[in-house]
N, C-alpha and C positions, 0 to 999 in steps of 0.2 A: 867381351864385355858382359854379357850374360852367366858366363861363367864367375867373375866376379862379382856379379850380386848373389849370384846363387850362394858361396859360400857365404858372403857377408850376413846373407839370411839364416843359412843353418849357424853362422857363429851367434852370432843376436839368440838365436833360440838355447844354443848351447848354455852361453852366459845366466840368461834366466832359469834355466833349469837348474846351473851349478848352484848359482846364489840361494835359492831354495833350500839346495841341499847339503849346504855350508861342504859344496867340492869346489878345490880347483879348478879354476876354468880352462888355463893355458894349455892343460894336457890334451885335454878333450879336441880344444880346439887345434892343438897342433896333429892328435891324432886325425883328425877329420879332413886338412888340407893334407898331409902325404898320404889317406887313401884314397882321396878325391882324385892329386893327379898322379899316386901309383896305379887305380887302376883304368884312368885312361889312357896312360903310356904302355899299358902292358894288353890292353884290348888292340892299341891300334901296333903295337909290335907283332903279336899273334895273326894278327890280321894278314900284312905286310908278311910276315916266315909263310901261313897257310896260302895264301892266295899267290905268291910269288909276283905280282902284277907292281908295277910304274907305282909308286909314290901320287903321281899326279894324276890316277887313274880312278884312287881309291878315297878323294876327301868324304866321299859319303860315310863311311867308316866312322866319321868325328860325329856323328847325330847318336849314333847306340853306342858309342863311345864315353859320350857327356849324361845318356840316360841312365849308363850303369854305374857313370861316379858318383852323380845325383841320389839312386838309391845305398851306394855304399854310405853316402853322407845322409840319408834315412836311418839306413842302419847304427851308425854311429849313436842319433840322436836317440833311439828306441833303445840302445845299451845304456846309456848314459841312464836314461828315466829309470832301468832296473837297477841301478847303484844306490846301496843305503845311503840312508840318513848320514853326517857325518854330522855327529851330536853333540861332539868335543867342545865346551866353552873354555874361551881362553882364560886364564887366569892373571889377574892384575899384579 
């Protein structure tokens, strides 16, 4: 659940920065959901291959899991803000 608002929040922020900067938004925001959960699925795989331990041994894994999608979905939003201007008017 928290997970879900967490992106709905970087997307809300995405959105307004794109509009701003006359970019599309859906890239952004679709980049943002497959690093968010590419790299919690590949923290808690890593996890799982290094520690070799039970599945049900290792849920605490999901806590720096969700903090290091969170800052990849930081990240995201801090590339997007160095994207120029897209200054293009459309013509009628």
């Amino acid at each position: 659940m928290l997970e879900i608002l967490a992106i709905s929040f970087f997307a809300k922020k995405i959105r307004k920065i794109s509009y701003k900067k006359n970019i599309k938004a859906s890239k952004w925001i679709w980049r943002l959901i497959l690093t968010w959960f590419g790299v919690e699925l590949l923290v808690v795989i890593g996890y799982l291959i290094l520690s070799g331990d039970d599945f049900e041994n290792s849920i605490a894994i999901f806590i720096p899991a969700i903090v290091l999608a969170a800052a990849s979905a930081f990240y995201t939003v801090k590339k997007l803000e160095k994207q120029p201007d897209n200054l293009q008017l459309e013509e009628d």
